[in-house]
C-alpha positions in Angstrom: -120.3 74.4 -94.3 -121.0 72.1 -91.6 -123.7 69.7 -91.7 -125.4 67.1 -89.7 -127.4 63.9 -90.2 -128.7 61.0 -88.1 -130.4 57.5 -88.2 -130.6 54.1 -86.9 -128.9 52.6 -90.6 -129.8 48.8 -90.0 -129.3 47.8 -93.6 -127.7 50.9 -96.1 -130.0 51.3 -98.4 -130.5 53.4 -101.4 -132.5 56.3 -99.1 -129.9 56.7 -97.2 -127.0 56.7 -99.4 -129.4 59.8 -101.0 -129.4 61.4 -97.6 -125.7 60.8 -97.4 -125.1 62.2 -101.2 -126.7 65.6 -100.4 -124.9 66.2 -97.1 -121.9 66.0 -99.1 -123.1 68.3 -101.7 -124.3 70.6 -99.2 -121.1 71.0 -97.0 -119.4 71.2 -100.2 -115.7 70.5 -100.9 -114.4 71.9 -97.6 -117.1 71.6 -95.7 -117.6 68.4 -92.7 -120.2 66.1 -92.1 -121.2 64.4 -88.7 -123.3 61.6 -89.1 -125.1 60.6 -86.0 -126.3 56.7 -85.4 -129.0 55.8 -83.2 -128.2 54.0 -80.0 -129.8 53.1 -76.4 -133.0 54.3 -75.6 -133.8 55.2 -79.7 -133.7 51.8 -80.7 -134.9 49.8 -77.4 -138.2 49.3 -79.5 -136.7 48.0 -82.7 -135.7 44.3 -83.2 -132.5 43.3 -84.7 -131.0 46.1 -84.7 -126.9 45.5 -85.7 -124.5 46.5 -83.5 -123.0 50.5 -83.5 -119.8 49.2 -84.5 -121.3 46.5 -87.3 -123.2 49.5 -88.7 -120.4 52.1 -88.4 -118.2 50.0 -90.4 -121.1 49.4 -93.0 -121.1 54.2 -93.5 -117.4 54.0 -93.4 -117.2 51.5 -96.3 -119.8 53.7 -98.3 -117.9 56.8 -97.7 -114.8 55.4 -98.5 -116.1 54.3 -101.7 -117.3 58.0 -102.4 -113.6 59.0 -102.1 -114.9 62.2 -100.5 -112.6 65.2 -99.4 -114.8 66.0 -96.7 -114.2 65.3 -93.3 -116.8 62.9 -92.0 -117.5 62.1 -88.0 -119.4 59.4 -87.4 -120.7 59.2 -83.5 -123.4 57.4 -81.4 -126.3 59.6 -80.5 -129.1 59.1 -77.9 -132.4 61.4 -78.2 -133.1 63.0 -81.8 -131.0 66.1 -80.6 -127.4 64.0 -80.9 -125.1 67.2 -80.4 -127.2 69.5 -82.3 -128.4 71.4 -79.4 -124.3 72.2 -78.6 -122.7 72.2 -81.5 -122.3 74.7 -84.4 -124.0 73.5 -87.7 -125.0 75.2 -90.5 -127.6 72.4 -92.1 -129.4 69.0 -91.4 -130.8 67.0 -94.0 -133.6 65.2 -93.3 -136.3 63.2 -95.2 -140.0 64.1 -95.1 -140.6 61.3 -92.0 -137.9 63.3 -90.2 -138.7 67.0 -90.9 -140.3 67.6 -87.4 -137.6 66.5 -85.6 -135.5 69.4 -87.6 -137.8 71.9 -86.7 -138.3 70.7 -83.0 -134.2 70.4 -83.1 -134.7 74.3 -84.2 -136.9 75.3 -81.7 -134.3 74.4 -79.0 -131.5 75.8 -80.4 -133.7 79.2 -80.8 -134.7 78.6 -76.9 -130.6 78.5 -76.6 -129.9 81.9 -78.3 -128.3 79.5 -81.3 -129.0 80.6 -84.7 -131.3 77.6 -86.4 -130.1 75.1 -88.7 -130.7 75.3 -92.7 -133.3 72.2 -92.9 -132.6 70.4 -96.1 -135.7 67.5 -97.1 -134.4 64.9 -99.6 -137.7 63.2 -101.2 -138.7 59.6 -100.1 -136.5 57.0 -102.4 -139.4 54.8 -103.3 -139.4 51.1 -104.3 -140.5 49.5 -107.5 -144.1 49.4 -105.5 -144.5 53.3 -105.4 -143.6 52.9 -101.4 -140.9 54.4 -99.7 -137.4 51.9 -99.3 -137.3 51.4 -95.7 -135.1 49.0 -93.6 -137.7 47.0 -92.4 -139.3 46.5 -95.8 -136.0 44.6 -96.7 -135.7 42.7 -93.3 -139.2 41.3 -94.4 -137.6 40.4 -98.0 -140.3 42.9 -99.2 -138.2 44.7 -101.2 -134.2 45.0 -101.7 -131.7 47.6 -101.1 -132.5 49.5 -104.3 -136.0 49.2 -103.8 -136.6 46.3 -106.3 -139.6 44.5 -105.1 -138.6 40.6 -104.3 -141.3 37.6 -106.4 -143.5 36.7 -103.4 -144.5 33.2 -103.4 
């Protein structure tokens, strides 16, 4: 099975090491992954945003850790489509902030004659403080990588 996912992945945390975890258990033992990282225009808005490279690195270390058999590409994307729109996949795995952008991606592919992607929706990981982990709640030293929440003096 092939499978797709994509995001910006500032700081790893433990929400995306969940998305990461089922895309290998969906694709299965055989199966490839293509992990798409925001770039350009999709993060223009966001401040201190790590470089491609810096955060490329940071999934390659993770996935080496996982020892997985899979084959995993990791590639720049642009627009929320990366090369879904082209490509042949089987799933995406998304979380419940991203789910529309699976169905919009499956709309297009539908409009293309493709057949549409299995949509897979891993639940928020929340913090400590019932909220989901997000990059920017660490950047503010809100909460940490696991979603402990940090003393606030």
């Amino acid at each position: 099975m092939k499978v797709c996912i994509g995001g910006t992945f500032n700081i790893l945390h433990e929400g995306h090491k969940q998305l990461i975890n089922k895309a290998i258990e969906t694709a299965g033992k055989h199966g490839k992954i293509f992990i798409g990282i925001t770039s350009g225009e999709l993060i223009k808005s966001k401040i201190n945003i790590k470089p491609f490279e810096e955060r490329k690195k940071t999934l390659e270390k993770f996935l080496s850790q996982k020892k997985i058999q899979n084959t995993v590409e990791i590639k720049p994307i642009k627009d929320i489509y990366g090369p879904t729109l082209d490509e042949d996949f089987d799933a995406i795995i998304v979380s419940p902030e991203t789910k529309s952008n699976a169905e919009e991606i499956n709309k297009k592919r539908k409009q293309k004659g493709k057949k549409p992607l299995k949509i897979v929706i891993i639940p928020f990981v929340l913090s400590d403080d019932g909220t989901p982990i997000s990059s920017s709640m660490i950047k503010n030293k809100e909460i940490n990588k696991n979603g402990q929440v940090l003393r606030r003096d």
